[in-house]
N, C-alpha and C positions, 0 to 999 in steps of 0.2 A: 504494500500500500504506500502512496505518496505519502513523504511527509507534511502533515498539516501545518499553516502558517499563520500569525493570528490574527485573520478576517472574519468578519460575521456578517453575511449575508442577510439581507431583510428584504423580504416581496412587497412592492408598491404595488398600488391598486386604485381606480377611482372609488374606491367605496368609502362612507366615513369612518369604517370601523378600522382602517387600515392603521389610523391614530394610534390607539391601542399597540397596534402590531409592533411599530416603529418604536414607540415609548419603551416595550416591552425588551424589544433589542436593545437599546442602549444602557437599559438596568440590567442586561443578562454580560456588558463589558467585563473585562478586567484589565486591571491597570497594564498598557503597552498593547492592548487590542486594536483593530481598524476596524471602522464600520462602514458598509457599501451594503447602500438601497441602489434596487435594482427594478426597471420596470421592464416588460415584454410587452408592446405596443403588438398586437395582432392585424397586420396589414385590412384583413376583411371588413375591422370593426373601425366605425368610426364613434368617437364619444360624443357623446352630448353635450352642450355647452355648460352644463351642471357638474358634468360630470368631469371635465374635462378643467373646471373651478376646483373643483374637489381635491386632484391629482395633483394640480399647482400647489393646493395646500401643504398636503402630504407630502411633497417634495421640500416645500421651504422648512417643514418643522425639520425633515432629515436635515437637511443645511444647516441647521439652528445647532443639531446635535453634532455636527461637524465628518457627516457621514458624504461618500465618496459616491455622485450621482452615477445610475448609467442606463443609461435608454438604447434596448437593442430591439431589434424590429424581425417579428415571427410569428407563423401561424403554427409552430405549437412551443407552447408557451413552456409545460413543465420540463422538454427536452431540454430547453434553450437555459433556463435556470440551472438544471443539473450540468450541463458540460459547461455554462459558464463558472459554477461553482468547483466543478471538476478541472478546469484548466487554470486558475488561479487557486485551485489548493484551499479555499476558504476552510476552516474546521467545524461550521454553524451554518443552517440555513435557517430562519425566523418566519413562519408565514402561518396568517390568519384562518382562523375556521369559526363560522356559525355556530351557534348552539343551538338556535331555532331550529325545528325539527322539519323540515320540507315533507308534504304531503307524498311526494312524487319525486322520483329524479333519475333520469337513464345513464347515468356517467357519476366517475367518484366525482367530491370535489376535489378542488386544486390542492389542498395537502392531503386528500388519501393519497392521489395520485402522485405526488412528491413523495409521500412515505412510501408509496411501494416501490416506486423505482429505483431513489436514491439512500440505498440498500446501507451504503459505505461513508453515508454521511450524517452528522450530527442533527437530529431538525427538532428543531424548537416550535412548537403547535399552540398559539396564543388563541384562545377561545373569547371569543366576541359576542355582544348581544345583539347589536344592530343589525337588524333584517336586510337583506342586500336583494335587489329583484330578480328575477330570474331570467338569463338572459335570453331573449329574443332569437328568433332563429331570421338569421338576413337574408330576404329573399332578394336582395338587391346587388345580388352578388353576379359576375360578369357573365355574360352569355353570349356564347359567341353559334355560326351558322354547321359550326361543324360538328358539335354537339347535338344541335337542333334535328339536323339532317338525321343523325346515328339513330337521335329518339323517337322521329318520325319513322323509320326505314322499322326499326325493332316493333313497333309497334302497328306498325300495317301487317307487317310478315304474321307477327302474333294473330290478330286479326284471322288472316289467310287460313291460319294453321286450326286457328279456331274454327272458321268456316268450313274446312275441310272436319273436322270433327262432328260438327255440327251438322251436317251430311249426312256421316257415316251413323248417326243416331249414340253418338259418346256422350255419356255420363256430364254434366255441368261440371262435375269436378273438375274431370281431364281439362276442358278449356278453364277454368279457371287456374291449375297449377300453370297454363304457360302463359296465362298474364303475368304469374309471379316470375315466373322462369324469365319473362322480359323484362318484368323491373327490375331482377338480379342484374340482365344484362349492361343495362343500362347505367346502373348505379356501378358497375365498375370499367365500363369503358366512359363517358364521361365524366367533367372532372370539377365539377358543381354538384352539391348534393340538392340543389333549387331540380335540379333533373328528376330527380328520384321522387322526390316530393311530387312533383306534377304529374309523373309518371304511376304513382300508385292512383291519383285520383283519374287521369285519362282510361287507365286501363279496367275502373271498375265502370266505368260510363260507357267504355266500348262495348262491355258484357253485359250490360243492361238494356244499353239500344240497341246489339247485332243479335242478342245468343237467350234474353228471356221475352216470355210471349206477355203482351205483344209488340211484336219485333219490330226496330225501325221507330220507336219512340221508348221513352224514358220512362215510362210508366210502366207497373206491375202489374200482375192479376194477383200472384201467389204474396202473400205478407210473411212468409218466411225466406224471402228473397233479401229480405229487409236488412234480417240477420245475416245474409249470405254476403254480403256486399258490408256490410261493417266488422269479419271477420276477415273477407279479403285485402278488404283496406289495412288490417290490425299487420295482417300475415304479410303484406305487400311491403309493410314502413319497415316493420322489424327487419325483413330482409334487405330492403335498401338500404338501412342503418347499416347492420352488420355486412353486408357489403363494402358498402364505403368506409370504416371501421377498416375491416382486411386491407383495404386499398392504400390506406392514410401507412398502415402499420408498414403493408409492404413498402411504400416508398421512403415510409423514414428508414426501415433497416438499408433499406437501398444507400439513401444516404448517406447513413451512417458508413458504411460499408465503404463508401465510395473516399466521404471524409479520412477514413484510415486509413486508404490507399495514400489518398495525400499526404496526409500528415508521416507519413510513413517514408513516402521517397523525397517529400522536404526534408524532413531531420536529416536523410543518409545525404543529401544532398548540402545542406548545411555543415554534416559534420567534415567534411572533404576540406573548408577553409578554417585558418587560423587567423584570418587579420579580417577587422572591420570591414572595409571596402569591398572584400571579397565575400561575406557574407550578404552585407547589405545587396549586393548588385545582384545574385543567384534569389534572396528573395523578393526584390521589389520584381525581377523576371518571372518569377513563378507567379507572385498576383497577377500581375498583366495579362498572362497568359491565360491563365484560368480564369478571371474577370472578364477578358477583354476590355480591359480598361488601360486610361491615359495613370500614371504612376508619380508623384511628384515627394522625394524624401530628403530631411536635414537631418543633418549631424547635429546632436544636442550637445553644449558644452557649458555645466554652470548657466544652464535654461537657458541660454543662451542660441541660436539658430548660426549655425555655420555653413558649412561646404553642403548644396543642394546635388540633388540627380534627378534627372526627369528620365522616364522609358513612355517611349510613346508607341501607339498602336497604328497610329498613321502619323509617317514621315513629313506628311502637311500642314500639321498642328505647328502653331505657331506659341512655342514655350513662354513667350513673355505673359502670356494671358496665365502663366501660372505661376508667375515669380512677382507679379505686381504688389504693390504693397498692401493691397487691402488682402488677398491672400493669403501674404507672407506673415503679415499680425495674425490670422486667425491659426498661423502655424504655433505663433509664438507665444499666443495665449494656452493654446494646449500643451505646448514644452512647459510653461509656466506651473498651470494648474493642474495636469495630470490628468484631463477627461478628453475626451472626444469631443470635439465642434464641428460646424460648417455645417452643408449641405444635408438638410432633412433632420436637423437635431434642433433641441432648443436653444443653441448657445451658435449666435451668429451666422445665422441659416439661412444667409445670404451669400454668402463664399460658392464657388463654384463647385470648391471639392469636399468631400467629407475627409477630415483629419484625424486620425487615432496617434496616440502615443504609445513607442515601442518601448515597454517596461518591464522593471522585474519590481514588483512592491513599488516602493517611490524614487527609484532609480531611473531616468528618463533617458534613454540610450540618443533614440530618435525620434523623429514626426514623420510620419508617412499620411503621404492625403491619395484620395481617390476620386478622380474625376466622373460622377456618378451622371452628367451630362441632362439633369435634370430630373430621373428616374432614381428609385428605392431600388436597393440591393436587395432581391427575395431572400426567403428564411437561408436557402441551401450558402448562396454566395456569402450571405450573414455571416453564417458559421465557418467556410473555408476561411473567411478572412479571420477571425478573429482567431481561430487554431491558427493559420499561418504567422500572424503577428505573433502567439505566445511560444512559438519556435522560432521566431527571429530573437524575440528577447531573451528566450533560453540562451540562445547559443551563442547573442551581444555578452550575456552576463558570463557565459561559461567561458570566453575569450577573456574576456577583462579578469574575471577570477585566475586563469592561469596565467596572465603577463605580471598582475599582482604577487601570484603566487615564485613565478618566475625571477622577480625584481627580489621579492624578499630572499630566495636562494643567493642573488648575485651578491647582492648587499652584506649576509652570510657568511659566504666566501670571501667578499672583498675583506670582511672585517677580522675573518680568519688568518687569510692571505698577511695580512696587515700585521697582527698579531706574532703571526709566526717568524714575519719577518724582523719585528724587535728584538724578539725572543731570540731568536738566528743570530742578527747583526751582534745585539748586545753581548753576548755570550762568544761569539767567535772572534768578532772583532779586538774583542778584551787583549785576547790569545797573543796576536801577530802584533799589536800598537804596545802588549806591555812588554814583549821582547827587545821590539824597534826602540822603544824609550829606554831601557835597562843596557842594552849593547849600546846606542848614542851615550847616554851618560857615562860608561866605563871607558870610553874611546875619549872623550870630552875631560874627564876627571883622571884618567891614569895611562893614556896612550903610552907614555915614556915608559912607564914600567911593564909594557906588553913587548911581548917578543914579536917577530914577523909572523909566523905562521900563527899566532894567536889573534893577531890584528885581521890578517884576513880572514879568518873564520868568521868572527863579528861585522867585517862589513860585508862577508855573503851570504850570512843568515838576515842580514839588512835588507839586502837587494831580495832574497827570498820574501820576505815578507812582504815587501815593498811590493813584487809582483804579485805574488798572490791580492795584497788587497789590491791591483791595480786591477786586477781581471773579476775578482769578485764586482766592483763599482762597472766594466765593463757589460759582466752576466746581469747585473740591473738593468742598469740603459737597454740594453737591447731587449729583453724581456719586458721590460715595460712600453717600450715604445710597438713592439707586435701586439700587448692586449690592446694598448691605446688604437693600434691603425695607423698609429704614426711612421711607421717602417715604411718606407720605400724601398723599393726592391732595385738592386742594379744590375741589371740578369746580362750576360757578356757571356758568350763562350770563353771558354777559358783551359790549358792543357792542365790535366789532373796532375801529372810530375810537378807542376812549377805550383800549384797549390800545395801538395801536402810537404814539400820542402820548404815553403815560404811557413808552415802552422809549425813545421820541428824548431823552427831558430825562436819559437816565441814558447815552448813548451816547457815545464819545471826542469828545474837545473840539475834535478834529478834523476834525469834523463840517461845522464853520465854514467850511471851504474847501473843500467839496463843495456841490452844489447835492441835494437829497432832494426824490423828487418824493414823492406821494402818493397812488394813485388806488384809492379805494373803490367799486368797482360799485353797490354798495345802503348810504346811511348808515346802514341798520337792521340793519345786515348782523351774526350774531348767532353764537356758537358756543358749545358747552360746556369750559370749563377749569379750567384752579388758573390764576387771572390771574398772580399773582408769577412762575410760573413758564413760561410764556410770554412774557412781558415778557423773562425771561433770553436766548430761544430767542432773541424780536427783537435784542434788543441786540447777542448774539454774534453774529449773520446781518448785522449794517450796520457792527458795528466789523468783518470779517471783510472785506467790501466795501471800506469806507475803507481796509485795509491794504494792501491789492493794487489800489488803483485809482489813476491818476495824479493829482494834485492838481487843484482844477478838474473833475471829472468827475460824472456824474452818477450818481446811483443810484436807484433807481426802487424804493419799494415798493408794490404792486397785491393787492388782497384778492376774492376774489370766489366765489361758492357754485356748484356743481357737483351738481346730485342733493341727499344729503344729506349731503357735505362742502363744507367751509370751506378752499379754495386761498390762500396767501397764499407770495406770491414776492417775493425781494429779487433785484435786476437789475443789474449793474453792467457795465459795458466793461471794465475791466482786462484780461489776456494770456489769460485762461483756464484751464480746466481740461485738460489731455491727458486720452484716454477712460482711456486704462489706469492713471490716479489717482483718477477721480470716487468710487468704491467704497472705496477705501483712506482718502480724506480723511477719513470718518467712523467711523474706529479711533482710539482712544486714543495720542496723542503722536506723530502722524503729521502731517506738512507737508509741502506738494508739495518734489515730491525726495527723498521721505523724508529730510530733514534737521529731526534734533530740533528745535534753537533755530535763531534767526536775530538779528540785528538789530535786528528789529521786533516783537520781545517774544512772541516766540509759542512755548508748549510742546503746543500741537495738543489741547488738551482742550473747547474750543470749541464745534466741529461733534460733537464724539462726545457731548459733553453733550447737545445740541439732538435728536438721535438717539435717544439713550434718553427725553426728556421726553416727544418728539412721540408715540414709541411706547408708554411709560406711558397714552396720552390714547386709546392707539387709532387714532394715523395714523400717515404716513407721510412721508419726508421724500428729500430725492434731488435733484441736480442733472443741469442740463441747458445746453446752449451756446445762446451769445444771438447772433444775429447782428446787424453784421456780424463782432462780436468781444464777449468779455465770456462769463460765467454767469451765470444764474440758477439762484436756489436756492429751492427748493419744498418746503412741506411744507403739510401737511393736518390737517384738526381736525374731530369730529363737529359738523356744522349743530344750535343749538336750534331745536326744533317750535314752531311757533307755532300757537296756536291763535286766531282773530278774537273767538271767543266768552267762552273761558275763559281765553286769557290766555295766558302759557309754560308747557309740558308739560315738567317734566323729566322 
């Protein structure tokens, strides 16, 4: 089940007793609740000017109580409650019942009928005293010639069939079930129930003037005909009723059904993009489409109305007639207030278009309006659109929650990053500046009393440190300037020999007591780079080796082309890598063990440098185990084209 949110739904109504209803909602709040009255104007029904005073009432008192109006337009009413209550998650629906006891009634009323169907929802049943009239059946409902034609055609044929019955010396019954048998017909192939109604009283009149004696006038001889003819009428309504009944049901599951489809490949359709624009655009196309309507939507910023979109259905519409200011305000008043305006509503129903706000709760993403071009959106379109909007907003909020959620990660990290890095600095740097200061001092205060080979020890533990912190402040700079973007890349062919000989003359001085093999496959052997900064990659890759290898040891660099990458591995024997660190060593301030510093001057920004350069370039980098003991470490660079004829192709 959806999680519940805390709205409380209240049913408007022109009746007086709806007062009560409303009062009874706002005493049933709790503190941090929302209230939203809700009315379903029935396209069929027009109100009464009493009635229609009454509603304005009941509306201002919601207002008064600071309840959140909304007027949607349909001919069935308790569907449209339930899946409006269903797609904003309310946890309360409030709606009124009589207590006066009705002599008669063919149908529940409007909270049986919300009780029964809205199974999964909280409903609050405020019982009233005031007598509400019963409503009228509108015969004034539209009639068109293609119906007329069906009623006429089903009803002569009936006739015919009767006649032919009538004939044959058949029972009154038999012609009487297929007048009924055509007001079934009737009542479910047209689409007025004014049909069915006129159709039970035509077809008892056809069977009184064709088929009782005597024949060819409306008068009877037999007075049990009397009863025959007001059981048929009885037997005729009922089935017209429940005919049309079946029909209504079938078309709303129809609906229904149809709506799921949509909502259905909107959502998968939606969830396809991650950024605003892209969302927005895939749905104002789908209303378009499914409407056929003209589409006009703002980006809401601080209620605010920002960058517009129009989707138009014909390329001749001239878009200024939807960006004009009188328009644009009625956008901005619904960014503002949070309801729907313009066309066919009560709030500036003058506007061309109708404007809904794309929301989650009182979060107002955007304003989408609909150019209704003078006509009401029927129930069905009613409903596509406002399920479409509550999957624009879904997926406005579920985008904004993960870029929020996103930032706070970054933020996280940076403050990590940040941390680690004090923590790093402070501690390593201590290391090499209280040496540099303690050998400066003892050179400074007792040079004369040092012998030569003692002097130089101290000034190339100086120059050691001195490099190392020059290359640590290096591994900053450049690692910070790739998160920033600020790196510019100098990409040059370049010969791989004159590279990794140019990275050995800058490598630790420690070098000296390692033996460094060298093996080039091709001495032409050629790649595309920013040299300086590959030189970095080499350096930290053989001081990296020298710090974990035993003294005496060998290291092995080997370069060589594959396809059209450039492999270049540094090899060493040392202990190795365990598998379940190879991945981790090329994170930021990570050292096997996960121990920040050590010893041996390391705050793990190294390999994570090398990592980002190689992948600025377009390769790849990664270790692997050397046997019989040791890693290698690989990384890749795009091969330059050479051309025999014309030369280097960058």
């Amino acid at each position: 089940m959806k999680e519940m949110n805390n709205t409380v739904l209240v049913c408007l109504s022109p009746s007086p007793s709806n007062i009560e209803v409303i009062q009874s909602a706002y005493q049933s709040l709790h503190k941090n609740d929302k209230l939203i009255a809700i009315y379903v104007s029935n396209q069929g029904q027009k109100l009464k000017e009493s009635e229609q005073q009454q509603l304005d009432k009941n509306m201002e008192l919601a207002k008064k109580l600071n309840a959140d109006i909304e007027i949607i337009y349909s001919d069935d009413i308790v569907n449209q409650i339930i899946q409006y209550a269903n797609l904003y998650k309310v946890k309360k629906i409030v709606v009124g019942k009589s207590i006066d006891k009705k002599r008669w009634s063919l149908k529940y009323s409007l909270s049986e009928q919300i009780l029964e169907q809205a199974y999964n929802l909280e409903i609050l049943v405020v019982p009233t005293k005031i007598k509400t009239k019963i409503p009228k059946i509108d015969f004034q409902e539209k009639i068109n010639s293609h119906d007329n034609l069906i009623s006429m055609f089903i009803l002569i044929a009936c006739t015919l069939v009767g006649y032919f019955f009538f004939m044959m010396d058949f029972h009154d019954s038999n012609i009487i079930m297929v007048y009924i048998l055509g007001v079934l017909l009737i009542a479910l192939l047209t689409s007025s129930r004014v049909y069915s109604v006129l159709s039970t009283i035509a077809s008892v009149l056809l069977f009184n003037f064709c088929f009782t004696f005597p024949t060819m006038s409306l008068s009877v001889y037999d007075s049990s005909y009397v009863m025959t003819f007001l059981i048929m009428i009885i037997v005729a309504f009922i089935t017209s009723t429940l005919a049309s009944r079946i029909k209504q049901n079938a078309s709303t599951s129809s609906n229904m059904a149809y709506i799921s489809k949509i909502l259905l490949e909107t959502n998968q359709t939606l969830q396809q993009y991650s950024s605003e624009q892209d969302i927005v655009n895939a749905g104002c196309k789908i209303l378009s489409e499914l409407l056929k309507r003209n589409i006009i939507y703002y980006t809401v910023e601080n209620n605010n109305l920002n960058q517009s979109k129009f989707i138009s259905i014909d390329n001749k519409v001239d878009i200024n007639e939807y960006l004009n200011p009188s328009e644009k305000g009625v956008a901005e008043w619904v960014a503002i207030h949070n309801k729907h305006a313009g066309a066919t509503t009560r709030y500036l129903s003058n506007a061309k278009c109708l404007y809904y706000a794309i929301r989650k709760g009182e979060n107002v993403h955007g304003v989408i309006g609909i150019d209704l071009n003078n006509e009401r959106l029927n129930s069905l379109e009613n409903r596509i659109l406002l399920a479409i909007l509550g999957e624009m907003a879904l997926s406005l909020e579920n985008m904004k929650n993960t870029q929020e959620k996103n930032e706070a990660i970054y933020t996280m990290k940076k403050e990590q990053l940040r941390s680690d890095l004090l923590r790093s600095i402070s501690h390593d740097l201590r290391t090499p500046l209280t040496s540099i200061y303690g050998n400066s001092d003892i050179l400074l205060n007792g040079e004369s009393q040092l012998n030569e080979e003692k002097r130089k020890t101290l000034y190339a533990d100086i120059y050691d440190d001195s490099l190392w912190l020059i290359n640590l402040v290096e591994n900053l700079l450049a690692i910070t300037k790739i998160e920033d973007g600020k790196m510019k890349l100098k990409i040059e062919p370049q010969m791989i020999e004159d590279i990794v000989n140019e990275a050995l003359k800058h490598v630790n001085r420690e070098k000296k007591k390692y033996q460094i093999n060298i093996d080039i496959k091709n001495v032409f052997l050629m790649a595309d780079m920013d040299a300086r900064l590959i030189i970095q990659v080499i350096i930290n890759l053989v001081d990296n080796a020298i710090k974990y290898t035993p003294i005496g040891s060998t290291i092995d660099i080997i370069a060589y082309q594959k396809e059209e990458m450039i492999y270049m591995e540094v090899r060493d024997i040392g202990e190795g890598i365990p598998n379940e660190e190879k991945v981790k060593i090329f994170e930021k301030f990570y050292t096997l063990n996960n121990v920040l510093t050590d010893s041996k001057k390391s705050i793990g920004l190294g390999l994570s440098l090398c990592k980002s350069i190689v992948e600025a370039h377009g390769g790849n980098i990664y270790v692997l185990d050397n046997y019989p003991k040791g890693s290698i470490f690989t990384f890749t660079l795009p091969a330059t084209k050479i051309n025999l004829n014309n030369g280097i192709l960058n």
